[in-house]
Legacy VTK file of the C-alpha trace (Angstrom):
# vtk DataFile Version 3.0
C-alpha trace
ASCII
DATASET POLYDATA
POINTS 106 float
101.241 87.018 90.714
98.247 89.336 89.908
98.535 92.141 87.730
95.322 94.465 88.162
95.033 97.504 85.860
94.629 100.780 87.072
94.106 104.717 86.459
96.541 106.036 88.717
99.415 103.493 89.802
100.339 106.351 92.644
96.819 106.677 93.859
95.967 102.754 94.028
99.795 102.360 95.338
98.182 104.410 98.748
95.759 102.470 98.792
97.229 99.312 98.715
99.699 100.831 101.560
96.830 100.702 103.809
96.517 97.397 103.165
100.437 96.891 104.554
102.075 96.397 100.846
105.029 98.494 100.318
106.201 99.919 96.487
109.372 98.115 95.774
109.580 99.113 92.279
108.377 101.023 89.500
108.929 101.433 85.814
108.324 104.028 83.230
109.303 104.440 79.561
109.370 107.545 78.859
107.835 110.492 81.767
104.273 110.676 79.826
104.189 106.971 79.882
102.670 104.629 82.191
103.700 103.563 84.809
104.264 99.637 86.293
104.458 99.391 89.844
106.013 96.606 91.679
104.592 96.221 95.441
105.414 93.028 98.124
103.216 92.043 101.199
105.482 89.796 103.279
105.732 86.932 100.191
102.621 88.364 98.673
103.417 90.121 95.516
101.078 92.048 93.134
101.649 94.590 90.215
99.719 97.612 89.437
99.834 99.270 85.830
98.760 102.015 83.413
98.744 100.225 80.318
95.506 99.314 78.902
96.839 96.431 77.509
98.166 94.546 80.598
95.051 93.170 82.205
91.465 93.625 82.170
90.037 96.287 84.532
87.896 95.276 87.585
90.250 92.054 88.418
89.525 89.976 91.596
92.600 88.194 93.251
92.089 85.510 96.178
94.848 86.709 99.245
95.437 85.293 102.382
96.125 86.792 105.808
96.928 86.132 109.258
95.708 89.523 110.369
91.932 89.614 108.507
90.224 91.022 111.353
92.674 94.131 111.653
92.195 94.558 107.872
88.610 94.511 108.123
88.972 97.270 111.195
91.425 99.132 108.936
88.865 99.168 105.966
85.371 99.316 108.043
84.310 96.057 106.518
82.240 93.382 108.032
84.170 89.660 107.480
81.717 87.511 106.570
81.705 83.819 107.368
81.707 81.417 104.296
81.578 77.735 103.878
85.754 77.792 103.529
86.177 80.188 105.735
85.877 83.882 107.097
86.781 86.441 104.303
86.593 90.177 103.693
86.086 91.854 100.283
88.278 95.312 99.379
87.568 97.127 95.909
90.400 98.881 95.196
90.409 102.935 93.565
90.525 101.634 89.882
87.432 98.870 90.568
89.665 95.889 90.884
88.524 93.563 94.062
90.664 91.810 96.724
88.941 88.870 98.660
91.010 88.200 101.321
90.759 85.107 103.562
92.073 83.941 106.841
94.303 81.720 106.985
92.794 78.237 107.018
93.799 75.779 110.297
95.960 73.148 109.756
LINES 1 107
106 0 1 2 3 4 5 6 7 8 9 10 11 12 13 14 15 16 17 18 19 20 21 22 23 24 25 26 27 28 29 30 31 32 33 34 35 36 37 38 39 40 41 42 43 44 45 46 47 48 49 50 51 52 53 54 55 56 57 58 59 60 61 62 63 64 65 66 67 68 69 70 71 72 73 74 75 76 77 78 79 80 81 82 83 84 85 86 87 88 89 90 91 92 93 94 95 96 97 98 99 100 101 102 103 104 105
């Protein structure tokens, strides 16, 4: 499950509701502390936090999804066609990046 750092967990929370996560959790010490989000995409999860300590900022994380080409309408982003595969490529608001791929044919 990734963990990607970030400034604002409520900011990058937005923006990963545009890419059809939902918040299903969120934890805070103390009201000056930061905060660690929980968020789930279908059985995609991923956790966004405030602490420095956590992960390293600008993360990439490999997702995949049956709906890539509404994403990349969603997001004004061209998929481009790799060896593997067709994939887009999201930066999130704190610099971390998302490569997400179709979903391969069985």
């Amino acid at each position: 499950m990734p963990i990607f750092r970030v400034d604002d967990a409520r900011e990058a929370a937005a923006w990963y509701l545009r890419l059809g996560f939902e918040v299903i959790g969120e934890h805070q010490f103390k009201p000056d502390f930061p905060i660690y989000m929980f968020l789930r995409r279908d059985d995609v999860h991923l956790h966004l936090s405030e602490h420095t300590g956590d992960a390293p900022t600008c993360s990439l994380a490999y997702l995949y999804a049956e709906d890539l080409d509404a994403i990349a309408v969603t997001f004004e982003v061209p998929i481009k066609k790799q060896p593997w595969g067709r994939q887009i490529e999201l930066t999130d608001p704190s610099g971390n990046r998302i490569r997400i791929g179709a979903i391969p044919s069985p």
